[in-house]
C-alpha positions as CSV (number, residue, x, y, z in Angstrom):
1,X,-22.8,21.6,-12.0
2,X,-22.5,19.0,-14.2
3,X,-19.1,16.8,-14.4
4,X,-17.6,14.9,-17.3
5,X,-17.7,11.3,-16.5
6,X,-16.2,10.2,-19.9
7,X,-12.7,9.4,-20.5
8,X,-10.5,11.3,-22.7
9,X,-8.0,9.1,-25.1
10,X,-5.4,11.7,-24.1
11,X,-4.6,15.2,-23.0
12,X,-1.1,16.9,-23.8
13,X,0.8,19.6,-21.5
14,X,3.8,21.4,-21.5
15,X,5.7,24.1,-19.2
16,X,4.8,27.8,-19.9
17,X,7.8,28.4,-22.3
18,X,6.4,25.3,-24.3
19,X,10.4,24.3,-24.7
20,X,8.7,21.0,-22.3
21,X,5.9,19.5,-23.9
22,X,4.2,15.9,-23.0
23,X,0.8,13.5,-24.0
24,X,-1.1,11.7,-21.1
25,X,-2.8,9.0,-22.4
26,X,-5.4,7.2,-21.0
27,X,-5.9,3.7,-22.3
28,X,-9.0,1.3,-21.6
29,X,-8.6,0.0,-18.3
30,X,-7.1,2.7,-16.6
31,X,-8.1,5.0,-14.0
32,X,-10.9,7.3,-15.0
33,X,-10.8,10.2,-13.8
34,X,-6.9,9.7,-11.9
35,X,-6.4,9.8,-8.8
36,X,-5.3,13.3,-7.7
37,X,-4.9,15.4,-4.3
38,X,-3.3,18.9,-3.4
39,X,-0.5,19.0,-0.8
40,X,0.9,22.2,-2.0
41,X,0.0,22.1,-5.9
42,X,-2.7,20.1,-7.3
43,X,-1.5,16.7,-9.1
44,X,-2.6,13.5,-10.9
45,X,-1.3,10.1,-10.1
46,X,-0.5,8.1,-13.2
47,X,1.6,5.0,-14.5
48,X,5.1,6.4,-15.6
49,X,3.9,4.4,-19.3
50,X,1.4,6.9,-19.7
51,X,2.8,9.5,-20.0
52,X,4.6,10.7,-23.7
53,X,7.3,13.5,-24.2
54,X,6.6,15.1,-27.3
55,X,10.2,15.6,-27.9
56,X,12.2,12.1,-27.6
57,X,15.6,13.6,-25.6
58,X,12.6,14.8,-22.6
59,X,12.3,12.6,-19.8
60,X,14.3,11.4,-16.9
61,X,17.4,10.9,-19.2
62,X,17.0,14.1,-20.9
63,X,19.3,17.3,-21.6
64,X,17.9,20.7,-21.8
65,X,15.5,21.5,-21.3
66,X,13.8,19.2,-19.2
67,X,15.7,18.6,-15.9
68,X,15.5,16.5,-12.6
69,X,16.3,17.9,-9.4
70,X,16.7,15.0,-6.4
71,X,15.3,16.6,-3.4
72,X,15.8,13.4,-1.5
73,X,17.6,10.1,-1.9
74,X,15.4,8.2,-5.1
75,X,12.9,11.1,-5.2
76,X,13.4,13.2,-8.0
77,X,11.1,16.6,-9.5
78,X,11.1,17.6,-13.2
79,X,11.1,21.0,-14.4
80,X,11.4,22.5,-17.3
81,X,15.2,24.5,-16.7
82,X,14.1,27.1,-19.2
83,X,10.9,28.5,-17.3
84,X,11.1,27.0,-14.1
85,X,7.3,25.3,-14.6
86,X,7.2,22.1,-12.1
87,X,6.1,19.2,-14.5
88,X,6.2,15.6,-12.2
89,X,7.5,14.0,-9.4
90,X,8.6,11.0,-9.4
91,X,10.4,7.9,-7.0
92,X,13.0,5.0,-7.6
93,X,11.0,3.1,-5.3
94,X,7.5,3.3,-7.1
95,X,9.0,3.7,-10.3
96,X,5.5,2.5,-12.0
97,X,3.7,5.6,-11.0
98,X,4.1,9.1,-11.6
99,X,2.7,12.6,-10.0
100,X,2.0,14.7,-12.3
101,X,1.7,18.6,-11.9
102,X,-2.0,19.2,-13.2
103,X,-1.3,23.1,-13.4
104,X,1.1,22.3,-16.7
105,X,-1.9,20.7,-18.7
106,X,-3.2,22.4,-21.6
107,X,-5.7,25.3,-20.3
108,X,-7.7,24.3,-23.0
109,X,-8.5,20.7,-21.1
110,X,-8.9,22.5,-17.7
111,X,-11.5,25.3,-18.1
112,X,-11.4,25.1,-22.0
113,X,-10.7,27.8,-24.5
114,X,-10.8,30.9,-22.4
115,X,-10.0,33.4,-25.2
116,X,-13.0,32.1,-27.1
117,X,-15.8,31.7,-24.1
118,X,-14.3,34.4,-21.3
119,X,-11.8,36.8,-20.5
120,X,-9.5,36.0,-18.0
121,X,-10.6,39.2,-15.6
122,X,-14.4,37.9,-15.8
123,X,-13.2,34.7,-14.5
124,X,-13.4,36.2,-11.0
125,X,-17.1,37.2,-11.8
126,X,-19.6,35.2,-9.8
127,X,-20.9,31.9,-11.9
128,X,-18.5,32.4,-14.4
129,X,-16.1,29.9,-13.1
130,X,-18.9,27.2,-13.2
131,X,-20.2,28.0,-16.6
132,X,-16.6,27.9,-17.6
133,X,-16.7,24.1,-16.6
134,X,-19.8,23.4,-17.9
135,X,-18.7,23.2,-21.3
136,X,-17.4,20.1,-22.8
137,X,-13.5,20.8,-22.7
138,X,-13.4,22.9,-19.2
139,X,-15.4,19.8,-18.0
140,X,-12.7,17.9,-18.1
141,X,-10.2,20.0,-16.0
142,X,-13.6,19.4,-13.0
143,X,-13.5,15.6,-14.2
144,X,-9.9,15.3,-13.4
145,X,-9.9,17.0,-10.2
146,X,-13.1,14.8,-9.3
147,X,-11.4,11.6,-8.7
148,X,-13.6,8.1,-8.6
149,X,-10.0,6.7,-7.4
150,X,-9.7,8.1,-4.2
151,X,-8.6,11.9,-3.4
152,X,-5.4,12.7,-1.0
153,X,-4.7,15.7,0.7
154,X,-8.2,16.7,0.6
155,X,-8.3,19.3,3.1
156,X,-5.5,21.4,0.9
157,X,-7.8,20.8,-1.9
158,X,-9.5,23.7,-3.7
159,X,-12.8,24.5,-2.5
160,X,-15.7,24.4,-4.9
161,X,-13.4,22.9,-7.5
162,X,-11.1,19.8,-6.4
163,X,-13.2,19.3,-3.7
164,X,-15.9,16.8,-4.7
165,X,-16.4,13.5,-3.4
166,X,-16.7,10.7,-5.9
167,X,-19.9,10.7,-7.4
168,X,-21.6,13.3,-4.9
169,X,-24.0,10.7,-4.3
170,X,-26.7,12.4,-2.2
171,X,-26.8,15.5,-4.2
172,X,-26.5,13.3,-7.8
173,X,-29.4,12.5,-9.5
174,X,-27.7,9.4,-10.6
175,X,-28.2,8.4,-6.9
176,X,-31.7,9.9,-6.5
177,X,-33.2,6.7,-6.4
178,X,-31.5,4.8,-4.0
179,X,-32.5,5.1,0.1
180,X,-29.1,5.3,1.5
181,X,-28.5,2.4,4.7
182,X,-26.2,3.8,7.7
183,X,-24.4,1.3,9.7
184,X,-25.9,0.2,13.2
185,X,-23.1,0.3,15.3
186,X,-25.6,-0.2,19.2
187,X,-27.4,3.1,18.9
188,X,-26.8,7.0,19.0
189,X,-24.2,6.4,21.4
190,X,-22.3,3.6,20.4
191,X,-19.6,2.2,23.0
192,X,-17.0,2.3,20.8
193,X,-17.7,3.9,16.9
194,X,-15.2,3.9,14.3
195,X,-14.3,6.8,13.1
196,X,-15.1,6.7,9.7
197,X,-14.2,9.2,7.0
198,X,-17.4,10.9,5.7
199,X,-16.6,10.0,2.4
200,X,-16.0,6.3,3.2
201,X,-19.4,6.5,4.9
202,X,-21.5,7.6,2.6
203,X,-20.0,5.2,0.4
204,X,-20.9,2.7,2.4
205,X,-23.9,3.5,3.0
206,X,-24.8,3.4,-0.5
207,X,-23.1,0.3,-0.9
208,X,-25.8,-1.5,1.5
209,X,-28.5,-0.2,0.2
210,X,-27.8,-1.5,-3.2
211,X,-26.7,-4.7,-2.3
212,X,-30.3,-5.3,-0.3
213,X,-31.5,-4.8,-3.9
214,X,-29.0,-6.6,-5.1
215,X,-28.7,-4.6,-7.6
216,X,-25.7,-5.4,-10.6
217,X,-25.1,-2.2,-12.5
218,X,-22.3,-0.3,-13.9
219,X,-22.2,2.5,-10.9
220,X,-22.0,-0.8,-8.7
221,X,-18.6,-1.5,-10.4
222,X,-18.0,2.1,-9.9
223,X,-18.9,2.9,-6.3
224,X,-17.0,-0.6,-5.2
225,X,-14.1,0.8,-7.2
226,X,-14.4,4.0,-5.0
227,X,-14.4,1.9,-1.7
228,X,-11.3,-0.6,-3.0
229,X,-9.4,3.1,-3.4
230,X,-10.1,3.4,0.4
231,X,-10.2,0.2,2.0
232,X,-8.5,-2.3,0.1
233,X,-9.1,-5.2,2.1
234,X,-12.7,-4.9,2.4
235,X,-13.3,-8.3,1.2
236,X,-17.5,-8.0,1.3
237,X,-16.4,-5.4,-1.2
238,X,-14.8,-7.4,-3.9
239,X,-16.6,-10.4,-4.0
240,X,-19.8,-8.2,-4.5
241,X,-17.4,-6.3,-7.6
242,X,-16.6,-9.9,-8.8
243,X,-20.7,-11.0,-8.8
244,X,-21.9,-7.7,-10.2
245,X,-19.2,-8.3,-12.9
246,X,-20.6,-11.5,-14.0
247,X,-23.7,-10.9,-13.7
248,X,-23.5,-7.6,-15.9
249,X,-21.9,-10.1,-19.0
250,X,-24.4,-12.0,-18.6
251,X,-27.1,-9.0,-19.2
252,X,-25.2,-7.7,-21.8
253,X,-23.9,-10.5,-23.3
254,X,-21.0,-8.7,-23.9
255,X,-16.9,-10.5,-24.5
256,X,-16.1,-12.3,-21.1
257,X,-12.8,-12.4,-21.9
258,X,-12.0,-9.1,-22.9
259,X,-14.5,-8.1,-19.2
260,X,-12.3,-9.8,-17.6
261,X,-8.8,-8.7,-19.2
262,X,-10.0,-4.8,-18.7
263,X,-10.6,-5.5,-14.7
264,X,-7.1,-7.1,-14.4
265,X,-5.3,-3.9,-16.5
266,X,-7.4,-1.6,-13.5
267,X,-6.3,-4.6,-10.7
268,X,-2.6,-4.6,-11.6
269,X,-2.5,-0.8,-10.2
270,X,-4.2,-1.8,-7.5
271,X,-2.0,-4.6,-6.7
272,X,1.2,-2.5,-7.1
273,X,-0.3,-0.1,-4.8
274,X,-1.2,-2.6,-2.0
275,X,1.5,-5.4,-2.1
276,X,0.7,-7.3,1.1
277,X,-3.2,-7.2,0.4
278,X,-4.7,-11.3,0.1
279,X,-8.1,-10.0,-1.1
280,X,-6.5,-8.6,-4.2
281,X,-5.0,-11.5,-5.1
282,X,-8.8,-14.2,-4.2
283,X,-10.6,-11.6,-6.7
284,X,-7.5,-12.6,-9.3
285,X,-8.0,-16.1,-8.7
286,X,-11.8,-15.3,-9.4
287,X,-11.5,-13.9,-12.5
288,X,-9.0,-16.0,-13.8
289,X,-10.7,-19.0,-13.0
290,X,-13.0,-17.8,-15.6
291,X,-10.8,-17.6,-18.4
292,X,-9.8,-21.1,-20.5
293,X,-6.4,-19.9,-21.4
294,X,-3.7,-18.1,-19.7
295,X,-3.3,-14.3,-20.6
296,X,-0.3,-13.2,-22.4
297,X,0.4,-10.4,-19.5
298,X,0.2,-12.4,-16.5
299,X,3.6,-13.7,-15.8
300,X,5.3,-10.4,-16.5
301,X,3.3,-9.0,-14.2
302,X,3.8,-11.3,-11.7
303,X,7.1,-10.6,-12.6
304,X,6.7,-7.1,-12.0
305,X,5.3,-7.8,-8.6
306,X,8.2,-9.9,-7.2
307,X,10.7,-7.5,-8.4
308,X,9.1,-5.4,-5.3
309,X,9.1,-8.3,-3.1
310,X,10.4,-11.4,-4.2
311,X,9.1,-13.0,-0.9
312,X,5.3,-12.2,-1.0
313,X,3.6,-15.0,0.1
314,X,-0.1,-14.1,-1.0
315,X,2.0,-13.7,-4.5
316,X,3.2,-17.0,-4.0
317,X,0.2,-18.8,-3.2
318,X,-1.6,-17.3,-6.8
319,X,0.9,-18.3,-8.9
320,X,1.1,-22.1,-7.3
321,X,-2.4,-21.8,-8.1
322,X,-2.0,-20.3,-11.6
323,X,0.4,-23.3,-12.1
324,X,-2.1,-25.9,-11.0
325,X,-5.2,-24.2,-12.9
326,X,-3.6,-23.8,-16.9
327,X,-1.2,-27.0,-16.3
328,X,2.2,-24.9,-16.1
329,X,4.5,-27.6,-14.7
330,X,6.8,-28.2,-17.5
331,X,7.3,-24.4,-18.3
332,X,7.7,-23.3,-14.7
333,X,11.3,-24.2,-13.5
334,X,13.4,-22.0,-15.7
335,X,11.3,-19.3,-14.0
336,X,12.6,-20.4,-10.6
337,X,16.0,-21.0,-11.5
338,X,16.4,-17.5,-12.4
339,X,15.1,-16.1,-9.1
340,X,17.8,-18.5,-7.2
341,X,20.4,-17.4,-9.2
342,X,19.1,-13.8,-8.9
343,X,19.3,-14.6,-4.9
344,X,20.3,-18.2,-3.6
345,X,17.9,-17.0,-0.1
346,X,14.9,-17.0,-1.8
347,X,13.2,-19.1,0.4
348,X,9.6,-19.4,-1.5
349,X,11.6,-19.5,-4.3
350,X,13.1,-23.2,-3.2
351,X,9.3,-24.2,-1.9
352,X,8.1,-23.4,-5.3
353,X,10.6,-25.4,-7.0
354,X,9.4,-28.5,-4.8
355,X,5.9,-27.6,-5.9
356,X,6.4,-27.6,-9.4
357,X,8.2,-31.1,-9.1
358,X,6.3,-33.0,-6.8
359,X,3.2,-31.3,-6.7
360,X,1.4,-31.7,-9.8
361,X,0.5,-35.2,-8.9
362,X,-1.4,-34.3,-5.6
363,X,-5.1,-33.5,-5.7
364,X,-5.6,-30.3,-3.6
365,X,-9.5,-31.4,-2.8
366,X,-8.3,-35.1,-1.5
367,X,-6.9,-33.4,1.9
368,X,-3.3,-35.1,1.1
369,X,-0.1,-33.6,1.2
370,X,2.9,-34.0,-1.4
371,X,4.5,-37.1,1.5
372,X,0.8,-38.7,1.2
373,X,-0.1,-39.5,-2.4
374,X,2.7,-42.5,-3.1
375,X,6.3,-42.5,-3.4
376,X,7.0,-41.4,-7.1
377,X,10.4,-41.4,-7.1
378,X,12.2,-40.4,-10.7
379,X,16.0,-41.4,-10.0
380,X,17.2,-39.0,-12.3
381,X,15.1,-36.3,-11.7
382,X,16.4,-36.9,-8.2
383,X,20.0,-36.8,-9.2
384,X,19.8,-33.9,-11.1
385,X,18.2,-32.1,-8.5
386,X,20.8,-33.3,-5.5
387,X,23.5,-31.6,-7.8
388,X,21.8,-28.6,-8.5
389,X,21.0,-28.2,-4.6
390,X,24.3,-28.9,-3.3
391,X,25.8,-26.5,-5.5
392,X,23.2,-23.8,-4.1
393,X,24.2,-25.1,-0.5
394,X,28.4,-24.0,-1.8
395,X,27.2,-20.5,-2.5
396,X,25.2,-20.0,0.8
397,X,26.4,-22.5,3.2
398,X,24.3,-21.0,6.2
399,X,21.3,-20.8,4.1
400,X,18.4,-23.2,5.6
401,X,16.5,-23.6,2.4
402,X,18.7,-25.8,0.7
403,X,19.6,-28.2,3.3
404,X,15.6,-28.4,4.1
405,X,15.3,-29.0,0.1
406,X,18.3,-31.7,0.2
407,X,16.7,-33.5,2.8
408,X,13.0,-34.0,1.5
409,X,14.8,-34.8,-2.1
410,X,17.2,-38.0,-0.1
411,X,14.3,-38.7,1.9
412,X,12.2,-39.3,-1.2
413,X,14.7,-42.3,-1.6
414,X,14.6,-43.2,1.8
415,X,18.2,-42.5,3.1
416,X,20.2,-39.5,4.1
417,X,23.6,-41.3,3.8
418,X,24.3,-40.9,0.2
419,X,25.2,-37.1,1.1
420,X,26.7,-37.8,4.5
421,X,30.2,-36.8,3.0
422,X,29.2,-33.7,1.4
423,X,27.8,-32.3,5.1
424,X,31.1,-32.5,6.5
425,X,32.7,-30.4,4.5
426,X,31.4,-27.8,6.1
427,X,31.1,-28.9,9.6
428,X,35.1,-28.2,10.5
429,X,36.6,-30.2,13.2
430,X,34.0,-32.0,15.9
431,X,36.3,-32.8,17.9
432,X,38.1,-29.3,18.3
433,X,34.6,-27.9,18.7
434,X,33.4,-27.4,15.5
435,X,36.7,-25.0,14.7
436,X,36.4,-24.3,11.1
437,X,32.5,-25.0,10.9
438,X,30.5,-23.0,8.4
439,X,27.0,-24.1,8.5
440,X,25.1,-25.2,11.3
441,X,22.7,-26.8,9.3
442,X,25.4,-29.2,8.1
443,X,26.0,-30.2,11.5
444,X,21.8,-30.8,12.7
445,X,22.1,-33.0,9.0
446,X,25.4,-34.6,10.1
447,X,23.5,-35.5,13.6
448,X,20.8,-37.3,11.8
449,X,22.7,-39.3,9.6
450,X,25.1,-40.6,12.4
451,X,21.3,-41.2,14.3
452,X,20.3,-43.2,11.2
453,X,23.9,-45.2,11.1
454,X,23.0,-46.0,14.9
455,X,26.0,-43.6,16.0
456,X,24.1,-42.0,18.7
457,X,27.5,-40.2,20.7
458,X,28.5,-39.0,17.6
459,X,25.1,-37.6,16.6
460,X,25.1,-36.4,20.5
461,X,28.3,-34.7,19.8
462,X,27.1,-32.8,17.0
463,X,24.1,-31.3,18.7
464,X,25.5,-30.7,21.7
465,X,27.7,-28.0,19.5
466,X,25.0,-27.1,18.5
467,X,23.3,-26.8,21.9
468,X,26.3,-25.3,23.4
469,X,27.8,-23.1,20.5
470,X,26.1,-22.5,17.4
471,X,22.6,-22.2,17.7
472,X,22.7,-21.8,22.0
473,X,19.0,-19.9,21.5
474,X,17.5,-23.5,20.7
475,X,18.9,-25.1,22.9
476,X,15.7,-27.1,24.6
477,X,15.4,-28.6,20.8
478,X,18.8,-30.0,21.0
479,X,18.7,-31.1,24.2
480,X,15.2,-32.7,23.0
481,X,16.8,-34.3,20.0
482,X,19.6,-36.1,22.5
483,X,16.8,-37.1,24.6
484,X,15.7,-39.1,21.5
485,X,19.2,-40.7,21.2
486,X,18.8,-41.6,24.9
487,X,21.8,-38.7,25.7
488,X,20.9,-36.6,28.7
489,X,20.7,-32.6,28.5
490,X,23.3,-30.2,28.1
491,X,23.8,-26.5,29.5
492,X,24.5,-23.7,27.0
């Protein structure tokens, strides 16, 4: 049976009232077909910006008809309150994506217009079903439940109609020509096989034999797609999907640029999907490397991404890169700022704000570090910064960050004295035991500066409270740093 492969522009919906009525669209980039699955009804995963109400009051905010019903805490299931037809499903925490009921679509996109091509009681009749779908509209409603994205639920999926596998590749004639290649894993009776889905082996299976041909083709781009939706962090995977990418612009000598700015609109689901995934975020840095000019989109999506997790260090990493590669050092810092205000802990947040000062003058392929490549001191820079980080510090006294921050800016100027009386402010009363103390990182900076004033009892004091009272689980450290002042060891 043959299955529409094309994407639609858009396909509209409703409950079975029609008070509910909605558009999905399905702009270039996106997934084609979505990716769907059947739990208990059959649905369509889609970004929330997708889909349309045809009347402006519908949606999440909306009165009658369309409601919400929270069935647990940030999960919430529209309806239309009229008829009772189940339209989406939807979560606070993935708020970019959507479920979408593909039972309230149009019938007409499903199994196309039945009162024209077949009653509904011959539907039941052997072969009608499938000549049903063979026709350009019905096609779609097989296209849609015949993900290339990855199926869920597949063993609650309908048989003979939401059942197929991506491309069917050994029963496709678009496949005919390739020798599938299994993986040798020691034999028929391997010690230890992994178990394997059957649909991520056949996949890869195919994927072998066309990369010994090394073939470059647009059902490359699509079986590696296929693969990505299973395994993510298959990294032979994308940098095979990066080369046949560039190798197909160069056959076709089609726009780079916009090549490029379609596989980003498809990666930036993919990313959302799979925060924590570094292979993602090397094919990025691939294709942006091949750009001359920074896309409009990028920083509001990396935006979009540390709103999930403002601490994602593969995140992190691109955009120092990003920074480095289109010369963003003067634009950068406002950026930053924000994020501290928005939460003074952000701990990559303060490392990228030393980056984008002292970093732009290091060359990453010389091997040196930011301490390595010459003193460059701007006193006023310096200032400004030693004001902005000690008001930080008054916020979140206990906060490491900062006081790390502090240290590398005074260092810069070779002395830690200068901010000697700001440290005690928060270190109460030494010699009542620290009674009143609020940070113990002021007290391991108060040490040092009384170590570099040749005050070795007082620094001993200072870690020995710390030793024996505030940070007792490093103890062997402090002890260690008295050891340096030529102060013996203390018990906890």
């Amino acid at each position: 049976m043959a299955i529409l492969q094309e994407a639609r522009d858009s396909v509209t919906g409703g409950c079975l009232c029609g008070a509910v009525r909605y558009t999905v669209d399905f702009p270039k980039g996106s997934n084609w077909p979505p990716q769907s699955g059947a739990l208990i009804s059959h649905f369509m995963s889609l970004g929330s910006s997708q889909l349309r109400w045809a009347n402006p009051s519908d949606g999440p905010a909306a009165a009658e008809p369309y409601k919400e019903f929270s069935s647990s805490k940030g999960v919430y299931r529209g309806f239309c309150s009229a008829c009772g037809t189940a339209i989406l499903w939807r979560s606070e925490e993935n708020a970019e994506e959507i479920d979408l009921f593909i039972g309230s679509i149009d019938e007409k996109w499903l199994i196309g217009d039945r009162t024209e091509k077949v009653s509904s009681e011959s539907l039941t009749e052997p072969g009608v079903f499938e000549k049903v779908l063979s026709a350009d509209e019905g096609a779609l409603g097989r296209a849609i439940c015949t993900t290339q994205t990855g199926q869920m639920f597949v063993r609650n999926a309908i048989k003979g109609a939401t059942d197929a596998r991506m491309v069917g590749k050994s029963e496709s004639e678009e496949w005919a020509d390739v020798v599938p290649i299994p993986q040798n894993e020691g034999g028929s009776n391997p010690l230890a096989a992994i178990a394997y889905s059957e649909e991520y082996r056949e996949a890869m299976e195919y994927l072998r034999a066309v990369m010994a041909s090394d073939e470059k083709s647009e059902r490359v781009l699509e079986l590696t797609e296929h693969i990505i939706s299973m395994n993510p962090a298959h990294y032979t995977v994308w940098l095979y999907r990066a080369n046949t990418l560039f190798e197909l612009q160069k056959k076709t000598q089609s726009d780079l640029k916009e090549d490029i700015l379609e596989e980003l609109r498809w990666l930036d689901g993919v990313s959302l999907r799979h925060l924590k995934n570094y292979q993602i975020w090397h094919h990025r840095q691939t294709l942006m490397s091949h750009l001359s000019s920074l896309p409009s989109t990028e920083l509001s999506f990396l935006a979009r991404m540390f709103a999930k997790d403002a601490k994602n260090y593969h995140v992190w990493s691109y955009r120092q890169w990003l920074v480095r590669h289109f010369s963003l050092w003067d634009t950068e810092l406002p950026y930053i700022g924000t994020l501290l205000t928005a939460d003074v802990r952000n701990n990559s947040a303060w490392n990228h704000r030393w980056f984008v000062l002292f970093g732009q003058h290091v060359d990453p392929s010389s091997g040196k570090g930011m301490d390595e490549v010459g003193n460059i001191v701007d006193e006023d820079l310096i200032d400004k910064e030693v004001e902005y980080t000690q008001a930080k510090i008054r916020l979140a006294p206990q906060n490491q960050s900062p006081w790390n921050y502090l240290r590398g800016l005074l260092r810069k100027r070779g002395s830690l004295l200068e901010c000697k009386g700001f440290a005690e402010e928060f270190v109460g009363d030494v010699d009542r035991d620290g009674k009143g103390c609020r940070s113990s990182h002021a007290l391991d900076f108060l040490a040092d500066c009384w170590a570099e004033e040749k005050e070795a009892a007082k620094a001993g004091k200072v870690l020995e409270l710390l030793a024996k009272r505030f940070d007792p689980i490093r103890k062997n450290y402090w002890n260690y740093r008295r050891g340096l002042l030529g102060l013996g060891a203390v018990e906890a």
